[in-house]
C-alpha positions as CSV (number, residue, x, y, z in Angstrom):
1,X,35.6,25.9,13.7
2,X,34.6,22.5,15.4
3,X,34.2,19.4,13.2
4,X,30.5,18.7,12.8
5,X,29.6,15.2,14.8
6,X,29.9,12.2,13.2
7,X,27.0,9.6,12.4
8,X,27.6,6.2,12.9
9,X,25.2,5.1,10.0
10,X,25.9,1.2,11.1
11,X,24.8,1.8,14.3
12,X,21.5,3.4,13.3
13,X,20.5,0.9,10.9
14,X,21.4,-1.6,13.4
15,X,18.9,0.1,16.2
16,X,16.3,0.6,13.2
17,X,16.2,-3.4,12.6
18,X,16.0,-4.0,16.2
19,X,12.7,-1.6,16.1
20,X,11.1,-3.7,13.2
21,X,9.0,-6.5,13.9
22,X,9.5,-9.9,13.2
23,X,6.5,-10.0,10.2
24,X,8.3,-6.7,8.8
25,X,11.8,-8.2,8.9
26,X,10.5,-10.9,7.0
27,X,8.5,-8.2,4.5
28,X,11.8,-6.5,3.6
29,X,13.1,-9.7,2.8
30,X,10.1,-10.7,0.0
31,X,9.8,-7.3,-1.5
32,X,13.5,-8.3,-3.0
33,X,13.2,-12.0,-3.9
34,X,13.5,-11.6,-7.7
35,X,13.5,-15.5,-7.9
36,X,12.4,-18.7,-5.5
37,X,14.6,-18.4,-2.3
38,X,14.9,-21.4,0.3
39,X,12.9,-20.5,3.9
40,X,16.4,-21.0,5.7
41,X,18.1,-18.1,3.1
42,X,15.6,-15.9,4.0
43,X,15.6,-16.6,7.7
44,X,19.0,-16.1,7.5
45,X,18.6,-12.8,5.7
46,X,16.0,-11.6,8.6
47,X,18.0,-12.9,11.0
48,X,14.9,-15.2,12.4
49,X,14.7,-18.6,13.2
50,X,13.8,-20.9,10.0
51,X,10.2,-21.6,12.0
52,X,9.7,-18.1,12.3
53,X,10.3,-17.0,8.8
54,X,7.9,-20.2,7.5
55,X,5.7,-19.0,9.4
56,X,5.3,-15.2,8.4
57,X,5.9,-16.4,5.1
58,X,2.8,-18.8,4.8
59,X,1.1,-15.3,6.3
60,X,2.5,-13.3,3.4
61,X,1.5,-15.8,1.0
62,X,-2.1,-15.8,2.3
63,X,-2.2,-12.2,1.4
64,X,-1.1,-12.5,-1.9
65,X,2.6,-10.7,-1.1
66,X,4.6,-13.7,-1.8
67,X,4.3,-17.1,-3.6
68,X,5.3,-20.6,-3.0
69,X,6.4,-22.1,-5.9
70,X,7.9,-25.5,-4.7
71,X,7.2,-27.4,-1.1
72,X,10.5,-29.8,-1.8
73,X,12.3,-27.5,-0.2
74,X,10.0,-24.7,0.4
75,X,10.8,-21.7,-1.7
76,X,9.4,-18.4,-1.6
77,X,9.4,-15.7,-4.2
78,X,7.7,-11.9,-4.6
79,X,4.7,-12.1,-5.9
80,X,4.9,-9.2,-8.8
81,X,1.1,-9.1,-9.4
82,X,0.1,-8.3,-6.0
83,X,2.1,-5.3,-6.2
84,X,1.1,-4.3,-9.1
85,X,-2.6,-4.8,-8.1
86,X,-1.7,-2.3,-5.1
87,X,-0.3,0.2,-7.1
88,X,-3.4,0.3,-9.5
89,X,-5.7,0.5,-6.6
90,X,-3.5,3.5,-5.3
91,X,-3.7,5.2,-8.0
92,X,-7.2,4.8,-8.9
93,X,-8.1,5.9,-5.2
94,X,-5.9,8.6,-5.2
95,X,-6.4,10.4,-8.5
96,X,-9.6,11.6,-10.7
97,X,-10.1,10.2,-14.4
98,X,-8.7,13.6,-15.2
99,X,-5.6,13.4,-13.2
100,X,-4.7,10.3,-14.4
101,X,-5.5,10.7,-18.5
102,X,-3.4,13.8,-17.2
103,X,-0.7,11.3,-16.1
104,X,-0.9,9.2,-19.0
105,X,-0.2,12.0,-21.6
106,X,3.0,13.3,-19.3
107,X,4.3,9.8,-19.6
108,X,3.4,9.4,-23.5
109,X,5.2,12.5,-24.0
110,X,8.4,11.3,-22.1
111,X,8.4,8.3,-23.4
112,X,7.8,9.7,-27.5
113,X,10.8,11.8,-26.1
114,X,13.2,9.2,-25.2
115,X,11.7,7.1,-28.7
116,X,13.0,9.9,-30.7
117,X,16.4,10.8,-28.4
118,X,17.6,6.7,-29.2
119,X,15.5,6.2,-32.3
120,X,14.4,3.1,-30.9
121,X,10.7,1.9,-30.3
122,X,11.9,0.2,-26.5
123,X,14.9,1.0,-24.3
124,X,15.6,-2.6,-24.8
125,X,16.5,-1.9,-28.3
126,X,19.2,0.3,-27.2
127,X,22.9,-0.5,-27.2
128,X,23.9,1.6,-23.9
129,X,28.1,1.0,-24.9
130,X,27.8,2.1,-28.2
131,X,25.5,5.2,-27.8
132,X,28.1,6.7,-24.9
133,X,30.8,5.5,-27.3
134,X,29.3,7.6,-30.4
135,X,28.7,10.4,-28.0
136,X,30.6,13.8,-27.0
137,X,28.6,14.7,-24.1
138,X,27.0,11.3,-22.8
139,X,28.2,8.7,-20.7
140,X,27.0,5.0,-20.4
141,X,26.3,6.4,-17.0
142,X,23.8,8.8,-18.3
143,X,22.3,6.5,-21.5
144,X,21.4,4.1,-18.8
145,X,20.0,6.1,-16.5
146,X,17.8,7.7,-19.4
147,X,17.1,3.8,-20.3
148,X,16.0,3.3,-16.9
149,X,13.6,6.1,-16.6
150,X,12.3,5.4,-19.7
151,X,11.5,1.8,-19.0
152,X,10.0,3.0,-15.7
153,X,7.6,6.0,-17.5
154,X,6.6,2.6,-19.5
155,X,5.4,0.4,-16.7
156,X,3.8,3.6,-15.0
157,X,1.7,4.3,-18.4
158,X,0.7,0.7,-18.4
159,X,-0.4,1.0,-14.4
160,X,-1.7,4.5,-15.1
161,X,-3.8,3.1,-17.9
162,X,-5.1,0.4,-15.9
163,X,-5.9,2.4,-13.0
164,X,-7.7,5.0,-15.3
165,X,-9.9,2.5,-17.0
166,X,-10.8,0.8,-13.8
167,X,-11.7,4.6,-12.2
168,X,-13.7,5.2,-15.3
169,X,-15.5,2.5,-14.9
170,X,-16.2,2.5,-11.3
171,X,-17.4,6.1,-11.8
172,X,-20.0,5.8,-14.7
173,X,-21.5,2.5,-12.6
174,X,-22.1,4.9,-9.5
């Protein structure tokens, strides 16, 4: 039996950067800036000159992508509420008033599930350690990955809810 052949997953995702443009390169790099960055870090990180990245970055930050919170030094940082603006307006393209009240009651039910599973009104208000601790059959591994999905059925109500309300309200105006 032959030995099935091997990938060279660094090679690949070295070839797939080469495809991506220099504005995409650049795009990667903002959807992870969690805080202000300097423009040379994130050069560096798209592996573009500094001129290039201010550049593409004063682009992003006309669209709304990114914001620019200091000029001395120039620092660049996601902006949060443009992509939660686009997931609203996906959402209330993509889905009826009825699919997404739909939605909304899925999530509500998950998240009164998870409420009652920790006995906690929030996942922050869970201690991961000592529920896997107390537990015979759950690991921190599995508390936090409930916590994490639980946090994330939160946020998608609230966008949901949004999303639904902004439908509603584009439909009765038609």
């Amino acid at each position: 039996m032959s030995e099935p052949p091997s990938v060279d997953l660094v090679a690949e995702w070295e070839a797939e950067l080469k495809r991506r443009t220099t504005v995409e390169k650049i795009y990667d790099v903002a959807l992870q800036l969690r805080e202000p960055l300097r423009v040379a870090a994130i050069a560096n990180r798209a592996g573009v000159t500094r001129d290039t990245a201010r550049e593409h970055l004063n682009f992003l930050t006309e669209l709304g992508v990114v914001k620019n919170p200091s000029d001395e030094p120039a620092t660049y940082e996601r902006n949060d509420a443009y992509f939660e603006w686009r997931r609203i307006e996906r959402l209330r393209t993509e889905y009826t008033v009825e699919e997404l009240q739909e939605r909304i009651r899925e999530l509500t039910a998950r998240i009164a599930d998870y409420e009652a599973t920790y006995d906690a009104s929030t996942p922050a208000a869970v201690d991961a350690v000592a529920v896997a601790e107390a537990s015979d059959s759950r690991t921190f591994d599995d508390v936090y990955s409930d916590l994490r999905d639980w946090a994330t059925a939160r946020e998608e109500r609230k966008l949901t809810k949004r999303a639904r309300l902004q439908r509603d309200r584009g439909d009765n105006q038609q």
